[in-house]
N, C-alpha and C positions, 0 to 999 in steps of 0.2 A: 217512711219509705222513700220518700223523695229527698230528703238527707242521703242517705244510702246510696241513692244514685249519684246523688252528686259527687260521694268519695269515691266509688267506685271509679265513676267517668274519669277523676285527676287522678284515682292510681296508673288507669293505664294512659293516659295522657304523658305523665310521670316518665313512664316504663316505655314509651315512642319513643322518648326523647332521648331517654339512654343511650336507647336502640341504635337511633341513627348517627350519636354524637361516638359510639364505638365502631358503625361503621364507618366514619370518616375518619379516624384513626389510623385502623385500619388499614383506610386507603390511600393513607399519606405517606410520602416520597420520605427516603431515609434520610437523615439531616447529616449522617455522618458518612455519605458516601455520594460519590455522584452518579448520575441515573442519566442513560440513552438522550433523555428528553430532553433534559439540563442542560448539558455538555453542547449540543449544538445552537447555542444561543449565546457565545461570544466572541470576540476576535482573537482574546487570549488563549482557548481550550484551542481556536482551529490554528494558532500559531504552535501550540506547546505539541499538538498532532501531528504537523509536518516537520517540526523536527526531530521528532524520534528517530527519522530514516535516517540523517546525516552520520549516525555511525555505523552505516553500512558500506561510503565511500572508503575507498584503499586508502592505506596510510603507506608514505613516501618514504621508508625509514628500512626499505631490505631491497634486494634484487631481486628478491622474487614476489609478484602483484601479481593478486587473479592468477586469468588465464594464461598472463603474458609472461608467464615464468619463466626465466632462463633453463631452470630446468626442464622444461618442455622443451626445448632443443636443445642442439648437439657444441653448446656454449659452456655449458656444465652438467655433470657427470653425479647424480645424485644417488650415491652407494646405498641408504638404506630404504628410498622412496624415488625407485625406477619409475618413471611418468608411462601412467598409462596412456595417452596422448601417443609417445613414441612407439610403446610395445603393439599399439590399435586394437586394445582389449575393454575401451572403458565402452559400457553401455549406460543404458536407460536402469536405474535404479528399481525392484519390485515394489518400494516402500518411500513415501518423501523423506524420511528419516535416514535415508544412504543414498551418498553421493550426492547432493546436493539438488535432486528433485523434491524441490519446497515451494510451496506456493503459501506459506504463511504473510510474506509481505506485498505480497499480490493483493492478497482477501485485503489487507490494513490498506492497503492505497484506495482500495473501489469501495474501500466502506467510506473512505473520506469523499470522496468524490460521488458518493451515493446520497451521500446527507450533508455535504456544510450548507446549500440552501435552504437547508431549514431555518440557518439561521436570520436569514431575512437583511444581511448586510448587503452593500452595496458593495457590486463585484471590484471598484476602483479600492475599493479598504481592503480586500482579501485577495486582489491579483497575485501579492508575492507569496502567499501560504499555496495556492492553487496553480500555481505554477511551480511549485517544487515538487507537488507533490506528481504530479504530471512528468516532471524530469524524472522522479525516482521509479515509476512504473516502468518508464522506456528504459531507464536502466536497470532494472531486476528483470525485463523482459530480454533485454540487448544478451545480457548475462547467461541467461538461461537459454538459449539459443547457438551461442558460443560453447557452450559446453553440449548441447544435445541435437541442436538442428530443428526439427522443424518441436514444437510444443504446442498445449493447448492455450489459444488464446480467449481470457474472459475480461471484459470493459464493466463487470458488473461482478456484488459478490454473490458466490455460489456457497451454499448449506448443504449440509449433509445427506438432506434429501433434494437436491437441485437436479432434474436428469443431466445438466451442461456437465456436470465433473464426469460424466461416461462418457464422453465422446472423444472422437480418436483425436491424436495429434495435429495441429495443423501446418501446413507449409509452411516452410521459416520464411520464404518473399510475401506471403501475409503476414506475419508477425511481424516481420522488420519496417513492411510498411504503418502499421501501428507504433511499431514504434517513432520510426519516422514522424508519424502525424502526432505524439503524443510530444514530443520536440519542440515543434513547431507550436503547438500552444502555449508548453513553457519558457520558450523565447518572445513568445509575442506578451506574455505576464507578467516574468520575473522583471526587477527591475533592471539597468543600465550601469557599467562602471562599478566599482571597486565597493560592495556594500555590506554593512557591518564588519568595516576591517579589514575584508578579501575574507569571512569565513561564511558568506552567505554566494546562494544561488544569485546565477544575474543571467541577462541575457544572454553574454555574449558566451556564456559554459556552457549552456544550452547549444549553442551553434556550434562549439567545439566539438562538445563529445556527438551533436549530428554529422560533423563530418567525421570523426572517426565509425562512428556505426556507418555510415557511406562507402568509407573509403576500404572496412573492413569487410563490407557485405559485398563491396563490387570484386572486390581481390577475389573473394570465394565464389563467386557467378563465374567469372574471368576463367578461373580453372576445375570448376567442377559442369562446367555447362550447364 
């Protein structure tokens, strides 16, 4: 009888051990993909992060950039796409998918800035990742503002059950002040002078395009009271 026990006792001893050695399996991170967790624990994912924005800067190679279109005034005469700028029929889109109410690179900026300190680096190693990424906010905000006026501002990201995406629009002299402040950091981050080439962020583009959000935001205070 005590035979018997004994085998029984290491069959299911046996059969724990399965048990737990398939729940750790299981629970283990997939080898062939990166996972939430991973990703915020090096210098190179929070570098490879903040440059994805870089091809959302204008390219210098037409007359017509953005908002500053020629065609949007009376410089040139666009026969088959009359600006609605001129005709003063463009509104607020019902959908982010028309007319360029998109907050998809918004969510991508505050998810960075929601988690690179996880990764536990020293702020002097990631200043120029976090100060781009800081420049590209105030510029997809600056953006959206130039085309709509006052907009919803979020410093954090919002999910699809977040109540923040129901709230009304906000004044564009608070938005532009964020923006402003968000400037202001990535000048004080980015690095100095001419770097990787002249095709990276630096201070002193930071400062530039604040003073054109200044200079562009005071001209509209100026004549709209």
């Amino acid at each position: 009888m005590k035979r018997y026990t004994i085998i029984i006792s290491c069959f299911f001893a046996v059969l724990l051990t399965l048990s737990s050695c398939d729940e750790d399996i299981l629970n283990r991170m997939p080898l062939d993909e990166m996972n939430d967790q991973a990703f915020w624990t090096s210098l190179d994912n929070l570098e490879l992060y903040s440059k994805q924005f870089y091809s959302n800067l204008p390219k210098y190679d037409t007359y017509d950039i953005g908002d500053h279109k020629d065609s949007h005034s009376d410089n040139v005469y666009a026969i088959l796409d009359f600006s609605e700028i001129l005709k003063g029929t463009r509104v607020v889109p019902p959908s982010p998918s028309e007319g360029g109410w998109d907050y998809s690179n918004i969510r991508d900026v505050n998810y960075f800035l929601d988690n690179y300190e996880k990764a536990g680096l020293d702020i002097e190693l990631i200043k120029q990742q976090v100060g781009e990424v800081y420049f590209f906010r105030a510029y997809f905000y600056f953006n959206l503002v130039k085309r709509f006026g006052d907009v919803q501002w979020f410093d954090k990201v919002q999910d699809i059950d977040s109540e923040g995406i129901y709230k009304p629009r906000d004044p564009r002299h608070i938005v532009i002040n964020h923006v402003i402040e968000d400037l202001d950091i990535a000048a004080e981050y980015l690095g100095s002078g001419k770097l990787a080439g002249g095709n990276q962020l630096s201070s002193e583009v930071a400062l530039l395009f604040k003073s054109r959000v200044c200079l562009y935001e005071g001209t509209w205070e100026k004549y709209h009271a």
